[in-house]
N, C-alpha and C positions, 0 to 999 in steps of 0.2 A: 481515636482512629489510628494514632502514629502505633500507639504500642501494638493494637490488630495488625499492622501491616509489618512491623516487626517480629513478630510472632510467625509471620505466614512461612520466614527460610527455616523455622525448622521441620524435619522429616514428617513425614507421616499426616501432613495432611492435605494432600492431594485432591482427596472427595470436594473439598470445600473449596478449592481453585488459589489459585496461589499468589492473585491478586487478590483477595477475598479482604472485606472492608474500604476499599477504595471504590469511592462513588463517584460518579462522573456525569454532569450534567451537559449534553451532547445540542447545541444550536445550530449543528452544523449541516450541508446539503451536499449531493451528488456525491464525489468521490474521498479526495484526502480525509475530513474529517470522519466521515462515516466508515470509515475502514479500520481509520486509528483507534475508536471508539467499540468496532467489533472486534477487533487485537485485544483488546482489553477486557470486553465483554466475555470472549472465550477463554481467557485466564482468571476468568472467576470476579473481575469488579463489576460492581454493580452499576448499569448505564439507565438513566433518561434520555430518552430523543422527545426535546422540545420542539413542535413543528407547530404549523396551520396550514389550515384548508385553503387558506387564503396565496400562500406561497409555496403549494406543494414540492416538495422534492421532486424532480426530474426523475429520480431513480425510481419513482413510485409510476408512472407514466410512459417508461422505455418496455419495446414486447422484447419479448415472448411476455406470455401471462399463464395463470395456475387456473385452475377452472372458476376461480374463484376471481378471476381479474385481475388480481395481484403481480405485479411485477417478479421475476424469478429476481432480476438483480438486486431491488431492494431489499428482495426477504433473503438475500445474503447477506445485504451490507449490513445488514441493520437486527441481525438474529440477535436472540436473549438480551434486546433493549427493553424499555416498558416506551409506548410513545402518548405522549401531552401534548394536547393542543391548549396553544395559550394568541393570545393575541396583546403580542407585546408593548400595543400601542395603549392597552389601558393598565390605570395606576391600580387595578387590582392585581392585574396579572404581574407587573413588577412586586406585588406585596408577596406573591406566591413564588416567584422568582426568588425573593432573599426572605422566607420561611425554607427552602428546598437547601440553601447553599448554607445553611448553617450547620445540616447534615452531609450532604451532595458537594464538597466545597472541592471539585474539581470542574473547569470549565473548560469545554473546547467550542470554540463557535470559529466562520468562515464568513462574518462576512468584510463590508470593504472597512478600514480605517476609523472610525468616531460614530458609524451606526450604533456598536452595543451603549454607547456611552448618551449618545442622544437620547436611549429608550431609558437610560436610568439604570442600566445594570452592566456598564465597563466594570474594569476590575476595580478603580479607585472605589467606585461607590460599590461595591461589594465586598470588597476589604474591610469598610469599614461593618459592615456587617461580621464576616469571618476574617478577623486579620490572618488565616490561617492560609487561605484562599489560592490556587495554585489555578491561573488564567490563563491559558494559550489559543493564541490568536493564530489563523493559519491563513495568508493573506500570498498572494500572487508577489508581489514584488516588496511586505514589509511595513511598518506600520512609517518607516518615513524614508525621505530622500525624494525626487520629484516624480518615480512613478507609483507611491504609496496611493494615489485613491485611482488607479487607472486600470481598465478593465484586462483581462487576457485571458488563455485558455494554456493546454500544457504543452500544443507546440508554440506557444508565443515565448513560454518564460524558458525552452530548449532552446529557443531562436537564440534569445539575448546572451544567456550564457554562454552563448560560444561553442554550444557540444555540437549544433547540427551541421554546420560548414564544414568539419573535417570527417561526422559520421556517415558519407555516402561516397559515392562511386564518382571518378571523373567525371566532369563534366554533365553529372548527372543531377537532377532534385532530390534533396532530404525525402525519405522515405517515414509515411508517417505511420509509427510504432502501432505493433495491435492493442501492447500496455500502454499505461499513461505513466512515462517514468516520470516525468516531474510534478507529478499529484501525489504517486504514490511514495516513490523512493524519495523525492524532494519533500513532498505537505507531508503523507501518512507517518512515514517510519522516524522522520525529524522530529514532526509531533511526538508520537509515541516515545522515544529517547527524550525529550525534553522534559514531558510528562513525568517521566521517571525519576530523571534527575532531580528535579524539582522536590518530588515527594523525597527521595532521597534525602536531601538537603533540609528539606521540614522534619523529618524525621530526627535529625541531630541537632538542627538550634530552634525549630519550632516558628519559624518564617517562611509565609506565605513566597510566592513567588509570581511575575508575570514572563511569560514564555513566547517571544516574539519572532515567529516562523515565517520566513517569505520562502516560498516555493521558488523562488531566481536564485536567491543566496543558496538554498541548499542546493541545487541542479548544478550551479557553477561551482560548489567545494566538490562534487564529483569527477572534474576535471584532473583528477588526480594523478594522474601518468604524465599526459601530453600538456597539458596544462602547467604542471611546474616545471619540464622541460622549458616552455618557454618564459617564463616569470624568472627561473633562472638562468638560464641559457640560450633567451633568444631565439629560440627554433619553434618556427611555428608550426604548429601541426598543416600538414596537407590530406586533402580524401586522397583511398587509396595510395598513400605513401609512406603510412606507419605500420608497424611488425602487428598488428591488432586490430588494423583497420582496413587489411583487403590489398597494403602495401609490403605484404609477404605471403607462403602459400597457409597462413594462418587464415583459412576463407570458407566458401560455402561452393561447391560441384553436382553441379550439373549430370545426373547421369542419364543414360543410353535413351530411357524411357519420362526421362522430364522429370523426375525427381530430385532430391537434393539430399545431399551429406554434408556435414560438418566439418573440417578436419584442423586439430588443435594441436598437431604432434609435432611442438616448439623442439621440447630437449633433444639430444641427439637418441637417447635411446629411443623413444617414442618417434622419431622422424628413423632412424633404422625400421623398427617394422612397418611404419606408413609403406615407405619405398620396396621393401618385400612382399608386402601383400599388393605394390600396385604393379609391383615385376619390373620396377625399374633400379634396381642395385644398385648401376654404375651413380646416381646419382648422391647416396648414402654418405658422402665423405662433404657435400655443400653443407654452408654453414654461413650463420650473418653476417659476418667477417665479409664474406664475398662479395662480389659486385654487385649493382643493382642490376644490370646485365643478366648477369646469373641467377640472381636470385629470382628474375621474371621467367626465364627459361625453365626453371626449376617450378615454377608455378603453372606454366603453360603443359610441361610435361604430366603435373597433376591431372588438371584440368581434362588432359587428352584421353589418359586414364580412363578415369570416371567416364566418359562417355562409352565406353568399350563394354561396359553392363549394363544391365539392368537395375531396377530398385532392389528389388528381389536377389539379383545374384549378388549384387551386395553385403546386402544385409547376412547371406551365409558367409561372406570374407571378413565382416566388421562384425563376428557374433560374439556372446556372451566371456567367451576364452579371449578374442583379442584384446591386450592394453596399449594401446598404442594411441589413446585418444581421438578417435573417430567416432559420431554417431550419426543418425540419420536424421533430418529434419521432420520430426512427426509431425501429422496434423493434430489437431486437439483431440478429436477421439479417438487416434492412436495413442495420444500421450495419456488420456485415460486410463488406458488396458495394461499402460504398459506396467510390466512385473515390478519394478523398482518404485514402481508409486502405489501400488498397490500394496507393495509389505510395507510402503510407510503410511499406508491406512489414510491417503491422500485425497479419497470422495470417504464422504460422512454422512449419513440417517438422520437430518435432524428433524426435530419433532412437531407436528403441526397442531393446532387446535383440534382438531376433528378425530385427532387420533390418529390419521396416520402419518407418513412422516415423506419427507422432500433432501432429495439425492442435495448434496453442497459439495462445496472444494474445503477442505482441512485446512485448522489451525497450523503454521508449519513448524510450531515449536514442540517440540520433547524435552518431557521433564522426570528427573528418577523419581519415579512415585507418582506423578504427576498426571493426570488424563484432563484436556481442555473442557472446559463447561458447554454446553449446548442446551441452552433451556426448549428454545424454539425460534421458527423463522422468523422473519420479520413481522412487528405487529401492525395489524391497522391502526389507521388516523386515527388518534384518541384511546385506543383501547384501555388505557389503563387512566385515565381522566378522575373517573368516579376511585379506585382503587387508592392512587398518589395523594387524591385531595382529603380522602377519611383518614390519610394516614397525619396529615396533617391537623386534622382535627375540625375539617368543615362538614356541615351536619347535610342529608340528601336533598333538605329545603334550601340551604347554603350553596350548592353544586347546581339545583337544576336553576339557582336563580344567574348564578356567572353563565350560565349553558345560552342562558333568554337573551341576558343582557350580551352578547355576542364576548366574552372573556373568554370563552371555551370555545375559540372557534376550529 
C-alpha cells in the first residue's frame, strides 16, 4: 500500500484518483465521520461503511427522500462507499472485521470512548493484526480528561470552547449556525488532516498510528485571533466589540426591502470605494485608530445607507466590476446559480443504480490533472454484503448462513 500511495503525486494519474490505494474502513454515523470518509472517497480511496439495521444512521432516516425512500443527505455523505452490515456484537463479525483490516488498514469510527475496544476491535487489538494500522477515533470531547465518555451535540462542544459567548450580538443569544462548524471544521476536516498525516508518517518509517480527535479541542484551536489575544494579552473577546465580530462596520445591512449585504471592505482602499458607492465620501479618511465613538457612527452611517435601496438596486451598485469587498447574502438557491460556483463546477451528476443520476454539491478540491471520483450515491443497507464477503473468500452457503444467524444484520 505505502509504495501505491507514493506513487499516486506523480502526474498523470488522475483517472485513478489521487488517494487511489488507501482503503478506509468507515464505523462512523451522522456527520463528522461520514463526510471525512466521502473527502476521501471522492479522491479516489477506497471506502467501506460498516453499519446495521439495528443502529441505523440518522442520516439514512432525515427527509427529503428520492423516490426510492432514500435519504438525499445520506446518499451524499456516503457516495462511492460500499456499505456492510455487520453486527458487531458477534465473534464472527469481529473475525470479518480483522480479515478486512489487513487490507482496509485505515479506520475512522465515532463512537464514545472503550466501545470499539469492548467489541474486540479498538486499535490495540487490531494492531496486533496490522501493526500497520492508522486508527482515528472522532469523539466530542476526546478519548480522556473528565468529559471523555459524556454525551454532546455541535452547539455543546461551540458552547465550551468559548467561540459562542463573543460570536453574537449584545445582549442577544448564540445564533445556531445552518452548518455544523464543530462536526465539520472541528470532527471532519481534523479527521481528514490526521488521517493524512498519519499515512504520511507510515509511509517513511512504516508505523501504524492512533489519531485521537475530540471535536472541543479542535473548535477551541480555532479561536485563533481573539483567543490568543487573550491567552497573551488578557483581553477578552466581547460580542459585538471586536473588528470581526459586528464591533466594527465589518457586518451584515439591512436593506430598503429586507435583504441583507455583506460588507468586508477592512483596507483602506476597499473601504474608499465602500463609502463611494454608498455616497458618503466625507467619511473615507476614518480608520481603527479612531474612536469607538467614531467608529459606531461610521457603522450607523452604513447601516443608514443600505436601507436607502433595494435588494435589486444594489446588486447593480455591488456588481461584477466592483472590488471593494461587498456581497449580497444569497439564499441557497441563489448561491446555486451563482456564476462563480458554477465555472467551479460546484453541483455534480453523480450516478445512481438505475442509470440515471442525482444533482450533489462538489468535491471543493482542484487538482492539475486531477478530476474527483464519483462512483455513485450513497448505497443501501448492505448492499455490497455478498460482494466484500466473496472477496474475502466466503463461499454463498457461508454468506447466507452469517445472513440466518443475524452476523449480517
Amino acid at each position: 500500500m505505502a509504495s501505491c500511495f507514493c506513487s499516486l503525486h506523480k502526474k498523470g494519474l488522475g483517472d485513478l484518483g489521487i488517494l487511489k490505494g488507501l482503503k478506509i474502513l468507515d464505523f462512523s454515523a451522522l456527520l463528522p465521520g461520514p463526510m471525512a470518509t466521502m473527502i476521501f472517497a471522492d479522491l479516489g480511496a477506497e471506502v467501506i461503511h460498516v453499519e446495521s439495521s439495528k443502529r441505523v444512521d440518522l442520516t439514512r432516516i432525515m427527509p427529503p427522500y428520492d423516490e426510492d425512500h432514500e435519504a438525499f443527505i445520506h446518499q451524499h455523505l456516503n457516495r462511492s462507499k460500499k456499505s456492510l452490515t455487520l453486527n458487531l456484537k458477534s465473534p464472527e463479525a469481529v473475525e470479518i472485521v480483522k480479515s478486512l483490516v489487513q487490507e482496509y488498514d485505515v479506520i475512522i469510527e465515532g463512537f464514545r470512548p472503550g466501545v470499539m475496544q469492548r467489541l474486540g476491535i479498538g486499535y490495540e487489538a487490531l494492531k496486533e493484526v496490522n501493526p500497520k494500522l492508522i486508527y482515528c477515533a472522532i469523539t466530542g470531547y476526546g478519548q480522556t480528561g473528565p468529559y471523555s465518555n459524556r454525551p454532546g451535540h455541535d452547539n455543546n462542544y461551540l458552547s465550551l470552547a468559548g467561540v459562542l459567548d463573543y460570536s453574537r450580538h449584545k445582549d442577544k443569544k448564540p445564533v445556531s449556525m445552518g452548518i455544523q462548524l464543530a462536526d465539520i471544521a472541528g470532527g471532519t476536516m481534523h479527521a481528514a488532516i490526521g488521517v493524512l498525516a498519519a499515512a504520511l508518517h507510515r509511509e517513511k518509517t512504516g508505523e501504524g498510528q492512533y489519531v485521537d480527535i475530540s471535536m472541543t479541542d479542535a473548535v477551541f484551536s480555532l479561536n485563533a485571533m481573539y483567543g490568543s489575544a487573550y491567552i497573551g494579552g488578557n483581553r477578552v473577546p466581547q460580542p459585538e466589540q471586536e473588528i470581526l465580530n459586528g464591533g466594527s462596520y465589518y457586518d451584515f445591512y439591512k436593506t430598503k426591502d429586507g435583504r441583507f449585504f455583506s460588507v468586508g471592505s477592512l483596507e483602506p482602499q476597499f473601504r474608499k470605494l465602500l463609502c463611494e458607492a454608498l455616497d458618503i465620501p466625507e467619511l473615507i479618511d476614518n480608520t481603527f485608530n479612531d474612536s469607538y465613538y467614531t467608529q459606531i457612527r461610521f457603522k450607523e452611517a452604513v447601516h443608514d445607507a443600505f436601507l436607502s435601496k433595494t435588494y435589486e438596486e444594489w446588486l447593480e451598485v455591488f456588481n461584477e466590476n466592483f472590488e471593494g469587498c461587498v456581497e449580497p447574502v444569497l439564499t441557497f438557491p441563489e448561491a446555486c446559480k451563482h456564476p462563480q460556483l458554477q465555472a467551479r463546477n460546484m453541483i455534480v451528476d453523480i450516478p445512481k443504480n438505475d442509470g440515471s443520476t442525482q444533482k450533489q454539491i462538489a468535491s471543493a478540491f482542484k487538482f492539475d490533472g486531477y478530476q474527483p471520483v464519483y462512483k455513485h450515491v450513497g448505497a443501501k443497507l448492505g448492499a455490497h454484503n455478498e460482494e466484500l464477503l466473496s472477496a474475502l473468500g466466503y463461499s454463498s452457503e457461508e454468506i447466507a448462513t452469517l445472513q440466518e444467524n443475524g452476523v449480517l444484520e
